[in-house]
N, C-alpha and C positions, 0 to 999 in steps of 0.2 A: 358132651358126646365125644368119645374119641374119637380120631381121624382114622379114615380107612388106611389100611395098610396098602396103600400100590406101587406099581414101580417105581413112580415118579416121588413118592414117599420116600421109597428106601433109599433113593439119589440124595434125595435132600438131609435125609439123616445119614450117611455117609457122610457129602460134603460137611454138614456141620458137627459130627463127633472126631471128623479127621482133623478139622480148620481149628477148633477151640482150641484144644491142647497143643499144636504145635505153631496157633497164632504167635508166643511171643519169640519161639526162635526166627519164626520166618520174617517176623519185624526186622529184627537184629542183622540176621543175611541180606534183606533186602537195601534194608540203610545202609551199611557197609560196604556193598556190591554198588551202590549208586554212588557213592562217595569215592571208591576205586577205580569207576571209571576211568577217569582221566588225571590219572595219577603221572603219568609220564609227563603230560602234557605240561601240568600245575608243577609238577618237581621241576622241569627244563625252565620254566619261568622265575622262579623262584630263586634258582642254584644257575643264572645267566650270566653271571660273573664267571662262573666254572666251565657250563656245557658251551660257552659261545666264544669264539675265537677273532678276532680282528687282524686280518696279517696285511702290511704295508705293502704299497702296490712294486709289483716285481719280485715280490717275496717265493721263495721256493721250500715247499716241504721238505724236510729231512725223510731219507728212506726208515721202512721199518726197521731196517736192522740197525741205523745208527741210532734212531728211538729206544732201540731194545735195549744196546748198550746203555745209553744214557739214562733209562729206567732203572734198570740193574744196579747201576755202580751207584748210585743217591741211595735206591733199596736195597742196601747189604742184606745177604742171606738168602734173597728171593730172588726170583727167574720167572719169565713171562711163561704163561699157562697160556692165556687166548691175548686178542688183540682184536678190538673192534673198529670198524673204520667207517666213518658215515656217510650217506650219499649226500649232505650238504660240507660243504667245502666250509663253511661256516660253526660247525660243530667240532668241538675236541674229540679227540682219538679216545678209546675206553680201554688201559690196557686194566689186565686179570692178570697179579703175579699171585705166588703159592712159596714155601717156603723151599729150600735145597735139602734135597737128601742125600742125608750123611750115609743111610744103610744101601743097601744094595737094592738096587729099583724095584718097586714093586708090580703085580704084573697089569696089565693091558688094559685088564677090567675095569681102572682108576682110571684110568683116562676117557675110556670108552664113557662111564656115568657122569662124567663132566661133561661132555660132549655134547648129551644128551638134553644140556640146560644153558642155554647162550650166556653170552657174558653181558650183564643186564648192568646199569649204574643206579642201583639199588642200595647198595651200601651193607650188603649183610655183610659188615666187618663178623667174622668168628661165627657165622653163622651156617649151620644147613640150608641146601636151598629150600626148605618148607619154613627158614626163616627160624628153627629152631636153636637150641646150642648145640657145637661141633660134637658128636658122637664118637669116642675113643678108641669104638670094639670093630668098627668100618673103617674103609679105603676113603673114604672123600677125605681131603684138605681142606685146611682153612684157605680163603680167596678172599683177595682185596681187589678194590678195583679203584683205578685212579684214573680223573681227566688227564689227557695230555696234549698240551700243544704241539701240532704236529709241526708249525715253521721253528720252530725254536728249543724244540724236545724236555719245556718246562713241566716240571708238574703241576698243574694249577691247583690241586684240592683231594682231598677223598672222596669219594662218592660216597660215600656215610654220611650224607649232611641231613639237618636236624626235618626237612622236608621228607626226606629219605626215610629217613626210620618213621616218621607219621605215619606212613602210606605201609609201612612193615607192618606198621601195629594195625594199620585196618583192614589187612588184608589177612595176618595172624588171627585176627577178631573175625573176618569172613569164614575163614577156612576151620578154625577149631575153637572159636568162643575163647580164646585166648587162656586154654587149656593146658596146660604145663605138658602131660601127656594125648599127644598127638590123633594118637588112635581112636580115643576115648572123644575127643573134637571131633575127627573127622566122620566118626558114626554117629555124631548126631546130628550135623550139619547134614551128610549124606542122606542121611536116613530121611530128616525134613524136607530135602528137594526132592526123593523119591514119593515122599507123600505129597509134596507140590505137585506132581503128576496128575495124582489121581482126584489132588482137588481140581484142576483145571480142567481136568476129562470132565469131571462131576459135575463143574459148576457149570461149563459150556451143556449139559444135555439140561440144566435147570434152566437158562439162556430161553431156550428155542421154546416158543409154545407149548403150552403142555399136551395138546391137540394134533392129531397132523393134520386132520380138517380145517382148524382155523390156519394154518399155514399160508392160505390165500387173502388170510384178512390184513389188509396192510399195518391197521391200527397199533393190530399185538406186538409186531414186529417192531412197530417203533419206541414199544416202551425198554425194547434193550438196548438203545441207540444215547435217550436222552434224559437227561435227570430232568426234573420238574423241581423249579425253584419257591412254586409257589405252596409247594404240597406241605405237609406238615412234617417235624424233624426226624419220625421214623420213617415215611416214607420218601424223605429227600436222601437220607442216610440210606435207604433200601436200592434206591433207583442207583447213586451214586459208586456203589458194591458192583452192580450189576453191569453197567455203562463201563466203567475201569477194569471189570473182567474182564468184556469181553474186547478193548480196545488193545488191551495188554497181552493178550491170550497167546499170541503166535510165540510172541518174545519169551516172556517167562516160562511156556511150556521148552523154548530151546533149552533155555538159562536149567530149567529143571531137569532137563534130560541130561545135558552135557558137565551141569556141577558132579556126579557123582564119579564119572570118572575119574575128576582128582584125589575123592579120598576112598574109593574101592577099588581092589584090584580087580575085585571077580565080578566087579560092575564092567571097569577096562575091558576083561578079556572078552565077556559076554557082549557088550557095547561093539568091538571089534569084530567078532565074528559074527554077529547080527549082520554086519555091514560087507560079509566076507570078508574079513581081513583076519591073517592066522597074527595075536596077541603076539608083541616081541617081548619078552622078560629082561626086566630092568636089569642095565648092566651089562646087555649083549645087543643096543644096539648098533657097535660097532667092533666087527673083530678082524677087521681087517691089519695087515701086518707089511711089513716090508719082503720084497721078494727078493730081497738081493745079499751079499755078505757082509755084516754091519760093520766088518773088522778093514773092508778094504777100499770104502769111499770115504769119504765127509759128505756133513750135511749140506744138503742145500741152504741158500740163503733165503729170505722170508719175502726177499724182494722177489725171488727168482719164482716162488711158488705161486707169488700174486702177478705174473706175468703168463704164470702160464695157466692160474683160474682165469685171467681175462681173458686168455686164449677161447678156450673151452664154453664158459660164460660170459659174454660180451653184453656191456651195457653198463649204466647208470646207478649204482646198488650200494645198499649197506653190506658191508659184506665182514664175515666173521672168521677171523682163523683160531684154527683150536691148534697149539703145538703138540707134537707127541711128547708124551707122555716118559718114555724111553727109549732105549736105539731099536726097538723093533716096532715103536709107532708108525703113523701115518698122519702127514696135515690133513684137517679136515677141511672145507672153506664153505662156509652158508654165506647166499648170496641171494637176498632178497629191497625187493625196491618198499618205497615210504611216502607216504602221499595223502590228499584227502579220499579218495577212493580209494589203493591202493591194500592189497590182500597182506598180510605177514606169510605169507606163502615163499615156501626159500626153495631152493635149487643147492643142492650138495654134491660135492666131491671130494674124491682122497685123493692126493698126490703121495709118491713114493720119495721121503726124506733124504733119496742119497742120489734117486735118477731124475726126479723130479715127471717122472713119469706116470700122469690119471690113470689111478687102479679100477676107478667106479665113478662115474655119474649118476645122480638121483635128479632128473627135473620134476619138478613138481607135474607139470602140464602133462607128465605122461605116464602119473599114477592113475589108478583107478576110481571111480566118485566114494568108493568106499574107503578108500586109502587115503582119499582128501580130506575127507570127513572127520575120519582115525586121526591125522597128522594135525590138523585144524584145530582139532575139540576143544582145546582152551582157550584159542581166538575167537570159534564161535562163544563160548561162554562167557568172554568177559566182550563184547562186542569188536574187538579188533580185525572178523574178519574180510569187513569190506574199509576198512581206516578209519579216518576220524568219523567219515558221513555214518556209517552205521553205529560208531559208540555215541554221537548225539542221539541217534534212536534208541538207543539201550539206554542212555540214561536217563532219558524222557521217561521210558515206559517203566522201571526199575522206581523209578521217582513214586510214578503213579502207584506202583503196584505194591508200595510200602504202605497204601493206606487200606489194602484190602484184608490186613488182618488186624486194622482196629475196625472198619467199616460193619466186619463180619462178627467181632467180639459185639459192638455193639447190638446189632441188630440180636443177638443168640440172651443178649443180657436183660433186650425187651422184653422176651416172649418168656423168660425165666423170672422176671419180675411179676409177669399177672396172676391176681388172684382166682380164686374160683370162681368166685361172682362175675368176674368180667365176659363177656362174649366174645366169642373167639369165632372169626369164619377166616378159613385157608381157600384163600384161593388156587383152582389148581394150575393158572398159566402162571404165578410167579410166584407163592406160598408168602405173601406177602400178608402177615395178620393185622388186622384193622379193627 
């Protein structure tokens, strides 16, 4: 006898004609996104010979500008681009050189979309920041980025170490199935967390009693809580789907919401102004400029501009300068703290290269929840943005939730396997067949 067609039906065959088919991408995204968690964490361990500094008691840091120098003159041809500085005293300096242009500078915009992506010790030696190869028909530069001792102005290493590029490749493999063409990746990654959505909508309404009558009976309620070890392999396999849905549910509905932002734009803008926020289009978000005549000061020095971001921003921080670009740049400086709690939420401003006078301050704490959210999205997505304590919770749940598209193959392979002869009764609080 067929099944009746009812709502709770239709739920169920959505969730399972959504879940099959994009079961094995979502295996692949999930492993991958579990394994990339704590990728900074594993790289600094790993590469501690490089990221970790010992200086002798009494020892005094060299200023950034005589670093600068001394970066420069070992790296013929290149010029400091950013310069990162860590909140432990214990950590190498991460500068970001770029090569010297020989033609006439190019304009603002180049700088501006650097800006827009910290200077990370990743290693994409020659690489786009999507980790791709350097693009010939665009403004980006190639970017290197090297440790540096800051008492001694050694260079210790590349940041391209073999840890480095691991963590490229599985995060290349997260983002686009390690796709030559980008686009073609990111639509189908994107596309499977947008249908992650609606399996998680789907599978939380198959979760709840099928009844709202029995909603008062405690019984029901606990069979979405706990797997039953002693049941048989289809229904320990059943309980076990259901139990890790719904303990997973909060996380990987974020994880699903906020993955498509990286690879749709018209996910981004609509994402953004869902949230009130007007979309900034890559490339302009910064076009601030110098106010003054570039022919009749010199530049300020890097020391000067980090005296006077301390001014302005006081405290304990990792903090990032982005140099301009040209003579009518502007320094940038992000300035954000690092912790076990601690948010990757930064605090921005421009200084004027010749007066060294704050054009703009951005603090974080006095944007709007919509604009946190906006500015957040790929901390919230990859767990960073409460610090370590919440990427342990990501990777716990991300762990679990990689087993919910073989849990779910399986169970869809049972019920595709019975013959006609067999008896089939569907229950309707969990369509669980027996």
């Amino acid at each position: 006898m067929k099944n009746k067609l009812t709502f709770r039906r239709v739920i169920h065959l959505i969730h399972l004609w959504v879940g099959v088919p994009c079961a094995l991408f979502l295996f692949f995204i999930c492993i991958s996104g579990t394994v990339y968690v704590f990728n900074k964490e594993i790289t600094q361990w790993f590469d501690r010979d490089l990221t970790t500094i010992k200086a002798t008691e009494g020892a005094v840091k060299l200023t950034p500008d005589q670093l600068k120098v001394l970066v420069e003159n070992e790296k013929k041809g290149m010029i400091i681009a950013a310069i990162q500085i860590p909140q432990s005293n214990t950590e190498a300096w991460v500068f970001s050189i770029r090569p010297k242009e020989d033609k006439k500078n190019k304009p603002q915009a180049e700088m501006n979309e650097m800006q827009s992506a910290p200077p990370k010790a990743d290693g994409k030696n020659g690489k786009d920041e999507r980790g791709g190869p350097q693009r010939k028909n665009n403004e980006r530069v190639q970017m290197k980025n090297f440790f540096v001792d800051p008492y001694t102005g050694k260079i210790l290493g590349d940041a391209q170490t073999p840890s480095a590029k691991f963590f490229l490749f599985v995060m290349q493999f997260h983002r686009w199935l390690l796709i030559d063409n980008h686009d073609i990746g990111a639509a189908i990654t994107g596309t499977a967390a947008i249908l992650m959505i609606l399996l998680q909508i789907t599978g939380m309404m198959l979760w709840f009693p099928a009844k709202i009558k029995s909603w008062k009976k405690k019984h029901l309620w606990k069979q979405g809580f706990v797997v039953k070890r002693n049941a048989s392999g289809k229904r320990f396999n059943f309980d076990l789907h259901k139990a890790i849905g719904f303990y997973t549910f909060l996380f990987i509905t974020i994880m699903a919401i906020t993955g498509p932002v990286m690879g749709f734009d018209w996910y981004k803008a609509g994402f953004s102004k869902a949230l009130g926020v007007n979309p900034v289009k890559k490339g302009q978000e910064n076009e601030m400029k110098s106010a003054v005549n570039t022919d009749s000061l010199p530049a300020i020095s890097i020391a000067t501009a980090l005296a006077k971001s301390n001014e302005t921003l006081a405290g304990d921080f990792t903090t990032k300068f982005f140099l301009p670009k040209d003579n009518e740049g502007v320094i940038t400086v992000q300035k954000n703290k690092e912790g076990f709690f601690e948010s990757p939420a930064a605090d921005r401003l421009m200084i004027d290269q010749y007066t060294a006078q704050v054009i703009k301050v951005e603090r974080f704490a006095e944007k709007t929840t919509g604009q946190k959210i906006v500015t957040l999205a790929k901390a919230i997505h990859t767990g960073e943005i409460f610090g370590t304590f919440s990427k342990i919770l990501y990777f716990i749940a991300c762990l679990l939730a990689t087993s919910l598209p073989i849990t779910g193959v399986i169970i869809w392979w049972g019920r595709r396997n019975k013959t006609s002869k067999t008896s089939v009764v569907v229950k309707e609080d969990d369509l669980v067949t027996v």
